[in-house]
N, C-alpha and C positions, 0 to 999 in steps of 0.2 A: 535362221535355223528353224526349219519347219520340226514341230513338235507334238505328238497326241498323247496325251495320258487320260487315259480309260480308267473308271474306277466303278462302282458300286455292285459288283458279283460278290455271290457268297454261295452257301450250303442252303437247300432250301428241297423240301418235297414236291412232291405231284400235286399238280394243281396250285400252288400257290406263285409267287408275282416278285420281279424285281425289277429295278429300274437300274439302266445303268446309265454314265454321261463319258462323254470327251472330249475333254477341253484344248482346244487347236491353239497354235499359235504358230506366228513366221507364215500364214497364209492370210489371200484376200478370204478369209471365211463367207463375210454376207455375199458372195458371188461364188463362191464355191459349189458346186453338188457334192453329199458328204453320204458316205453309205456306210452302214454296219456289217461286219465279215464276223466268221466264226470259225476256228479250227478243232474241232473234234479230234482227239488221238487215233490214228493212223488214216484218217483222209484230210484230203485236200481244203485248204481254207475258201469259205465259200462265201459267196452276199448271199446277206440274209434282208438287208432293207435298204432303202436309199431315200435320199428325198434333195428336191432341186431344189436351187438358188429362190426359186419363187415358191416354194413350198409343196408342189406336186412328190408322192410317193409312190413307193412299188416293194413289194414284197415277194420273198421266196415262197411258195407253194405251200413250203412246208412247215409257218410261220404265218401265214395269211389269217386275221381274223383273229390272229393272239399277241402277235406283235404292235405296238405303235413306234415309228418314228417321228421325230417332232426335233427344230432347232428353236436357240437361242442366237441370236446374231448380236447381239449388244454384248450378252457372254462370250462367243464365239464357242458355242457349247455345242452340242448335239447329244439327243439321250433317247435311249431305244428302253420302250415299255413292256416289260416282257408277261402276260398270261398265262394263266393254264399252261405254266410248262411242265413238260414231259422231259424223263430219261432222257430221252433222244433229243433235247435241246443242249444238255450237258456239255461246256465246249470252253476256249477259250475265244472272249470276246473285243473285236479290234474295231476302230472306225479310222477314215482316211480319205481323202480326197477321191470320190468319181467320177474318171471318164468313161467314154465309149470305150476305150480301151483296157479300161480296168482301174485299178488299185494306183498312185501315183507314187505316192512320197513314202518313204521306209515306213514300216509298221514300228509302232509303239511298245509297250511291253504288254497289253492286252488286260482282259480281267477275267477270270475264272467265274465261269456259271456251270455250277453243278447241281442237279437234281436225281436225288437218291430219295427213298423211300428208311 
């Protein structure tokens, strides 16, 4: 049974930093490509970062330079470093298996990042 549980979101202001992790299971993780998605209230859930089996990354545009993605493969972990975030970071945060094709395996219960002033 493939499984993500996403944790470390909280409340947090402008400009300040959170790290979040998700911890896989029921997957080959260290061969997996494993991307962070986000769904803001009333749009579409979107990748926000990814990073391959051998550690190459790629970021949303709008996230570039404030995000880090980084695995753990002996955890079977994956944890997105978030910066300087902004209101408009504010969302809920999911990670999950990716292909070319997208998103794989059901989404998780995600973790809330919110940034309010």
């Amino acid at each position: 049974q493939v499984q993500f549980v996403e944790s470390g979101g909280g409340l947090v202001q402008p400009g300040d930093s959170l790290r979040l992790s998700c911890a896989a299971s029921g997957i080959m993780f260290s061969i997996s490509a494993m991307g962070w998605y986000r769904q803001a209230p009333g749009n579409q859930r979107e990748l926000v970062a990814g990073i391959t089996r051998g550690g190459d990354t790629n970021y949303a545009d709008s996230v570039k330079g404030r995000f880090t993605i980084s695995r753990d493969n002996a955890r079977n972990t994956v944890y997105l470093q978030m910066n300087s975030l902004k209101p408009e970071d504010t969302a809920v945060y999911y990670c999950n298996v990716k292909a070319t094709g997208g998103p794989v395996f059901a989404w998780g219960q995600g973790t809330q990042g919110t940034v309010s002033v």
